[in-house]
C-alpha positions in Angstrom: 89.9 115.1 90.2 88.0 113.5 92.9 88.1 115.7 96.8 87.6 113.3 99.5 86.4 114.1 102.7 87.8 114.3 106.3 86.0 111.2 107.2 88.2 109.2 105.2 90.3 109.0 107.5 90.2 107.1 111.4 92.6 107.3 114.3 92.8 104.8 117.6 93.3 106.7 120.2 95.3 104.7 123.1 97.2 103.2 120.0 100.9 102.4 120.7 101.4 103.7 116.9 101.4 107.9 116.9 98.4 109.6 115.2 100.5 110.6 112.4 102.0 107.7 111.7 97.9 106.1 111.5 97.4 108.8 109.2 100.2 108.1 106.7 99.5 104.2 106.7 95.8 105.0 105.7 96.9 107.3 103.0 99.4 104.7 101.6 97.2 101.4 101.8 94.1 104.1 100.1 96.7 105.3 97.2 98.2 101.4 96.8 94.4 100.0 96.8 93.7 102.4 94.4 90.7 104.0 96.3 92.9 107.1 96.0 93.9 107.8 92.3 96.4 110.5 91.3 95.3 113.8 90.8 92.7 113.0 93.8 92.6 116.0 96.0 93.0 115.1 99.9 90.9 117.4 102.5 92.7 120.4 103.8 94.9 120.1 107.3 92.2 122.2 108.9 89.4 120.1 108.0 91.2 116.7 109.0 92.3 118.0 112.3 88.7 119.0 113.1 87.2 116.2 112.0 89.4 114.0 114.4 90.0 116.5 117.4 93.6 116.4 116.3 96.0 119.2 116.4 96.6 120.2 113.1 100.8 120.2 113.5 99.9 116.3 113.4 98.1 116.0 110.4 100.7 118.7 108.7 103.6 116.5 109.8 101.6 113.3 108.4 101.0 115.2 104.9 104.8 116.9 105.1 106.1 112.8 105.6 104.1 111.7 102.3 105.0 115.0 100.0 108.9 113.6 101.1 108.0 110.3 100.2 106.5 111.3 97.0 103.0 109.7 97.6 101.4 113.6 98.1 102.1 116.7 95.9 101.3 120.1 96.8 99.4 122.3 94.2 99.3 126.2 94.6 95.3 127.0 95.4 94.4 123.4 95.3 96.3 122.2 98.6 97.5 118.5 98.7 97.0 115.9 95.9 98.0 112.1 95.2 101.0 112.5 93.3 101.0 111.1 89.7 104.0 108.7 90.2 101.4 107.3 93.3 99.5 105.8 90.9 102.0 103.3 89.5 100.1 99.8 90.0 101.3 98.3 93.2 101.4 94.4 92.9 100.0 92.6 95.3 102.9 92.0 97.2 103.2 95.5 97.2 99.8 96.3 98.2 100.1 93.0 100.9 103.4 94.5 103.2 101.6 97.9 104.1 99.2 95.6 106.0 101.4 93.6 107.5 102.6 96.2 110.6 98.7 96.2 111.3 98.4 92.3 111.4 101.9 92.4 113.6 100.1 94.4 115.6 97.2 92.1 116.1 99.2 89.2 116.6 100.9 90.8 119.1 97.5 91.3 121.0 96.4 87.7 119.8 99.4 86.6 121.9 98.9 88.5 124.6 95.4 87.2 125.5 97.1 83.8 124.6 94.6 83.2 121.5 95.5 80.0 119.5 96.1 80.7 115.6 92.8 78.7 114.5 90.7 81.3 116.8 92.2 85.2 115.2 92.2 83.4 111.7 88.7 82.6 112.0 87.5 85.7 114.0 89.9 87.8 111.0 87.5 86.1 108.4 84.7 86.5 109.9 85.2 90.0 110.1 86.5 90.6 106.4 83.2 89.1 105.5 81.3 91.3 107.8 83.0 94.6 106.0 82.5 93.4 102.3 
């Protein structure tokens, strides 16, 4: 069983998409990518909600929406944990719609500073090179 930290996690402040709602798209795409495996412990409410200046109710209602979901389990002593039926492979199809709200997102803001296509493909390639 692998703990991870509180800096797993990042939130945009200013973000049209609520904090918890950042926080349970990061947990899914880390469980789908396999970066979180099941059995992985995540770190406690407390912790998260210091590490990001966020009130813990919002990381509570984050990890309450993924327990429902079955992506999160809740172990007595041991706090929240990927759930084993998280792990099931997730095809790359799968794995390829929980990124696209994020890219709707951008190309909603692409649009709005009336980029052309050939520009945010290249600049989104550019930077997926610079974070490998």
């Amino acid at each position: 069983m692998t703990t991870h930290s509180a800096q797993l996690f990042s939130i945009t402040t200013g973000s049209p998409e609520p904090i918890y709602r950042q926080l349970v798209e990061q947990v899914r795409r880390l469980v789908a990518a396999g970066q979180m495996a099941p059995g992985d412990a995540l770190p406690s409410v407390r912790d998260v909600a210091q590490a990001l200046a966020l009130n813990p109710m919002t990381v509570s209602k984050a990890y309450g929406l993924l327990e429902m979901e079955g992506v999160l389990a809740r172990r007595r002593g041991m706090g929240m944990l990927v759930a084993e039926r998280a792990g099931a492979s997730h095809s790359l199809l799968e794995r390829a719609a929980l990124l696209r709200p994020t890219l709707e997102r951008a190309a909603l803001e692409a649009r709005q500073l009336e980029l052309d296509p050939d520009t945010v493909v290249s600049l989104f390639i550019q930077i997926l090179k610079e974070q490998a």
